[in-house]
C-alpha positions as CSV (number, residue, x, y, z in Angstrom):
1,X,182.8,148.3,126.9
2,X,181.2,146.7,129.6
3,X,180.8,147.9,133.3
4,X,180.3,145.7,136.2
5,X,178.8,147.0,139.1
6,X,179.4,145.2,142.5
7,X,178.1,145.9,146.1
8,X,178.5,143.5,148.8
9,X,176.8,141.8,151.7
10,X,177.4,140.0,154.8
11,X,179.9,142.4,156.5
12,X,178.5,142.1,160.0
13,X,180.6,140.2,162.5
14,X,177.7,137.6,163.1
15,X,177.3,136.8,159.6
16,X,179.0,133.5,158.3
17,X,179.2,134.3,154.8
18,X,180.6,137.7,152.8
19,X,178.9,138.0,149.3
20,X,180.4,140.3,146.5
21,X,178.2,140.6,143.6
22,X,176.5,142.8,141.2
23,X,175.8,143.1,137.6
24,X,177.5,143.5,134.1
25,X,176.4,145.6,130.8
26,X,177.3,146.6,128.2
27,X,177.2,150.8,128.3
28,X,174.9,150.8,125.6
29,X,172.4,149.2,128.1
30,X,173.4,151.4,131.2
31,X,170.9,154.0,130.0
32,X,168.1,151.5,129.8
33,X,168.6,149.9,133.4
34,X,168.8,153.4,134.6
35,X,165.4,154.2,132.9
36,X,163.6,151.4,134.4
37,X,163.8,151.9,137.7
38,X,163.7,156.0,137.3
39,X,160.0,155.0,135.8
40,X,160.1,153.0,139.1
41,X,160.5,155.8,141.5
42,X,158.2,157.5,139.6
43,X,155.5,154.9,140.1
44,X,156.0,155.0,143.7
45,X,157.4,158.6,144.3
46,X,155.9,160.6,142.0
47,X,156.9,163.5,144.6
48,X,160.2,162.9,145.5
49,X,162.5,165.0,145.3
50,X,165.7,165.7,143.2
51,X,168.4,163.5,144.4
52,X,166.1,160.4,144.1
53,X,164.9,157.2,145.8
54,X,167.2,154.5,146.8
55,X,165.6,151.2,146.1
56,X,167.7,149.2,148.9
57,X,167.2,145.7,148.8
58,X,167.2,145.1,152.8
59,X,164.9,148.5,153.6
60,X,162.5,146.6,151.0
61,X,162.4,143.4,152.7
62,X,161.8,145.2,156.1
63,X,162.3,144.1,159.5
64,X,159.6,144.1,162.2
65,X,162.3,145.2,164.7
66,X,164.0,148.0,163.0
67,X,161.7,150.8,161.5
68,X,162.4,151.4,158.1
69,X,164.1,155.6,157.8
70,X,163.4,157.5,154.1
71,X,161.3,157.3,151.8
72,X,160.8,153.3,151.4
73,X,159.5,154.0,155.2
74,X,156.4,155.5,154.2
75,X,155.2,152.1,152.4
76,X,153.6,149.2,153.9
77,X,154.9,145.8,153.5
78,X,153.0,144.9,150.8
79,X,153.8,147.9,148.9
80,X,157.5,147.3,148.8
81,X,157.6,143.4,148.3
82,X,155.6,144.3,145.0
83,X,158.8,147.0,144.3
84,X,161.0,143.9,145.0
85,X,159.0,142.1,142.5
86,X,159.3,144.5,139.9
87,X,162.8,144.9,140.5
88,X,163.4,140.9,139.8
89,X,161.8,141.3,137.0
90,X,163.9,144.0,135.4
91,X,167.0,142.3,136.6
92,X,165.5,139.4,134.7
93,X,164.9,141.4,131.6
94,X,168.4,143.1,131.3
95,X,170.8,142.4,128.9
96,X,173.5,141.6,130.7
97,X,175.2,138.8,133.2
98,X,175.2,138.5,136.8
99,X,178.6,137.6,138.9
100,X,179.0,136.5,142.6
101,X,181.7,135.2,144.8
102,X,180.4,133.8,148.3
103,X,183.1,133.4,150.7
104,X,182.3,131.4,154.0
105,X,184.2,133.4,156.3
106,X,185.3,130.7,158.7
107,X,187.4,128.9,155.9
108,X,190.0,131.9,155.0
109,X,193.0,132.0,156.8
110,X,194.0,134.4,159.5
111,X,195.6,137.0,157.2
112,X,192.9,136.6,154.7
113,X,190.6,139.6,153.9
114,X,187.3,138.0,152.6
115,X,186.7,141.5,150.3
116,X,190.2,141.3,148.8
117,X,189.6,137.5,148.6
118,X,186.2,138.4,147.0
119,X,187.0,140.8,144.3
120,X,190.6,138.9,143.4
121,X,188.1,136.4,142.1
122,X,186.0,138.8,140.6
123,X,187.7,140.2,138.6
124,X,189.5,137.2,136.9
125,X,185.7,135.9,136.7
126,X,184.8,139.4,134.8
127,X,188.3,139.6,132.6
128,X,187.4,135.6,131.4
129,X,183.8,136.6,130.3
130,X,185.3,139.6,128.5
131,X,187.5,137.1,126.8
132,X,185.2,134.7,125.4
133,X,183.0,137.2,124.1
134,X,186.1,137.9,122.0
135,X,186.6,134.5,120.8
136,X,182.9,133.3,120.6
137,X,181.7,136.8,118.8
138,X,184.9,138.3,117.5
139,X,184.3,140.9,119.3
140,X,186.4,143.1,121.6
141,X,185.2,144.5,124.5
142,X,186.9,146.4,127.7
143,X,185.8,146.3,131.3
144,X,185.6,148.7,134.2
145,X,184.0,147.8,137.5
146,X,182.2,150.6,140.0
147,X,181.9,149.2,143.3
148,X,179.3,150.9,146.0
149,X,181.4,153.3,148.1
150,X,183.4,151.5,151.0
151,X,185.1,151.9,154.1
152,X,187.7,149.6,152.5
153,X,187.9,151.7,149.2
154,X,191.7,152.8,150.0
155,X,192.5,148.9,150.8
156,X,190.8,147.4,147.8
157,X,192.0,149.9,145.2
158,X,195.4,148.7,146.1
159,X,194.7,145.3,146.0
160,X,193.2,145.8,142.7
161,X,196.2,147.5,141.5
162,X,198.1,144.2,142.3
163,X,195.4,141.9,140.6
164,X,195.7,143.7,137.4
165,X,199.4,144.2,137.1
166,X,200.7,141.2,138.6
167,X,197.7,139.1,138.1
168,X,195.3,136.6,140.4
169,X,196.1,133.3,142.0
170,X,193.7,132.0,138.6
171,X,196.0,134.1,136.3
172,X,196.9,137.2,134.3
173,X,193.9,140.0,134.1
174,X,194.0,141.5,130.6
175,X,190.8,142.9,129.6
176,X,189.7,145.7,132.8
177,X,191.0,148.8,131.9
178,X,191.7,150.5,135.6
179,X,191.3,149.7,139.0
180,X,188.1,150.1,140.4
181,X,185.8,153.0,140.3
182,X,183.7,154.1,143.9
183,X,180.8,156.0,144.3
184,X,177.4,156.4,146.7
185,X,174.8,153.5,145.4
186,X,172.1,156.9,145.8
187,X,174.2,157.6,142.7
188,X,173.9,154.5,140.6
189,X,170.6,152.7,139.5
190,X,173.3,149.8,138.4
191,X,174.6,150.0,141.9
192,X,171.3,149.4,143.5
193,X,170.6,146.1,141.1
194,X,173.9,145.2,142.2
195,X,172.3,145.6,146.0
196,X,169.5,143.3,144.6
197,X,171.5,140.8,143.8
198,X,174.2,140.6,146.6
199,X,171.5,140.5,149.0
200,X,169.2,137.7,147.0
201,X,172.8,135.6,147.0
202,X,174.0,136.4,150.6
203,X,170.1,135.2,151.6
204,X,170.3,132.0,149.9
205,X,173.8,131.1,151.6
206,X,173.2,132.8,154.8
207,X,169.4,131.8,156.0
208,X,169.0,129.1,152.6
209,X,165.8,131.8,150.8
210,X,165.2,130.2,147.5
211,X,162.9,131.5,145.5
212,X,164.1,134.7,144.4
213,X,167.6,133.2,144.1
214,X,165.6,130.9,141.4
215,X,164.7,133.5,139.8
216,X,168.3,134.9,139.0
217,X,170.4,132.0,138.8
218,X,169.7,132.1,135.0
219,X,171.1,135.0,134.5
220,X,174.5,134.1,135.9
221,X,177.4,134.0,133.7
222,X,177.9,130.5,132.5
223,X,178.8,128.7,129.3
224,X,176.1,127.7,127.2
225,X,175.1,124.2,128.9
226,X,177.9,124.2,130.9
227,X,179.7,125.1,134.2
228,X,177.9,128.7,136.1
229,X,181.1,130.4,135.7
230,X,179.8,133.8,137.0
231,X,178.7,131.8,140.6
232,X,181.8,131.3,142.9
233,X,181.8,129.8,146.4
234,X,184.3,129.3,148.8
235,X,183.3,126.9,151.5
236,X,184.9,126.6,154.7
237,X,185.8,123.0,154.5
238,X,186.1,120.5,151.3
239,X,183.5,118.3,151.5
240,X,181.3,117.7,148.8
241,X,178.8,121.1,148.5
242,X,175.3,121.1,146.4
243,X,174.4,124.8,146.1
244,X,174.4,125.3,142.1
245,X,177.8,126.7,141.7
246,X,179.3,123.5,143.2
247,X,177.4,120.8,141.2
248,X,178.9,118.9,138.5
């Protein structure tokens, strides 16, 4: 089975784009993310205590005008862009595929809630991926997807209802087992790589960062030298759009 583990980003009123994005693994390997950035805390935190660190992507940026509360407060700058680095790199190391759907919100119509929007295509994204593993390694493999705890939770677990049942505007969904699981990203290692990478995404469509979005894009789900399948974005108008998901 595989689990994909989704947080989002952009859901302040000023922000142009909404990101939904995350991570899938197998469960086998759910144990092994979840080591690596336990040994992480432990690098860093070798006092906290029992309900853990947080590694939150934005608290690890910083911000010169917001002081930074917790735990990731007590480090200086430097100190946490080396955590970010580290977490790149075991993002980088995972077996496993990234997925993310960028929605820019001045393009969806009135009625249109970009999070529904965001996780209809999701989940056809994550059900498709489950299906060519079949058919490339003759293997089967089931899906569930835990999303970070949400305001929206009641909302987008009926909407998710409707996606699997009655299917997407791409088609049928046959390979997620349930609707959605939620839960505190405090909880979840997964849920905080998921943070990583909705926030990496949402700051190369939002404010056009680079580098570190570099550094993942290989790890989106694609088809061997084809199409970055597991990269979805929704521009406000149709004219012709060169961020990687768009290009020929």
């Amino acid at each position: 089975m595989y689990l994909l583990y989704l947080d989002e980003s952009g859901t302040q009123s000023d922000a142009r784009h909404f990101v939904l994005a995350g991570v899938a693994i197998h469960e086998h390997s759910v144990y092994w993310a979840t080591e690596q950035l336990n040994r992480l805390q432990e690098q860093y935190f070798p006092l906290a205590d029992g309900e853990g660190v947080q590694f939150h992507a934005t608290l690890l940026r910083g911000n010169p005008s917001h002081p930074i509360a917790g735990p990731l407060g007590s480090l200086v700058p430097a100190t946490r862009h080396d955590i970010l680095a580290q977490l790149y790199e075991i993002v980088q190391g995972m077996y496993g595929r990234l997925f993310a759907v960028v929605i820019e919100k001045a393009g969806l119509a009135g009625a249109d809630d970009p999070y529904e929007r965001a996780l209809e295509e999701i989940l056809y994204r994550f059900d498709r991926f489950l299906s060519r593993m079949h058919r490339d390694n003759n293997r089967r493999n089931k899906g569930l997807v835990v999303i970070a705890d949400s305001q929206d939770r009641n909302k987008l677990e009926r909407a998710s209802q409707q996606f699997l049942t009655g299917g997407t505007r791409r088609g049928k969904v046959h390979n997620i087992q349930d609707i959605p699981f939620f839960t505190r990203s405090r909880n979840s290692r997964p849920l905080q790589i998921a943070d990583l990478v909705a926030n990496t995404v949402y700051g190369r469509y939002e404010h056009g960062y680079a580098t570190q979005f570099d550094r993942l894009l290989p790890k989106f789900d694609q088809i061997r030298n084809g199409p970055v399948h597991g990269l979805v974005h929704l521009p406000a108008e149709p004219a012709p759009c060169y961020q990687p998901c768009c290009r020929p």
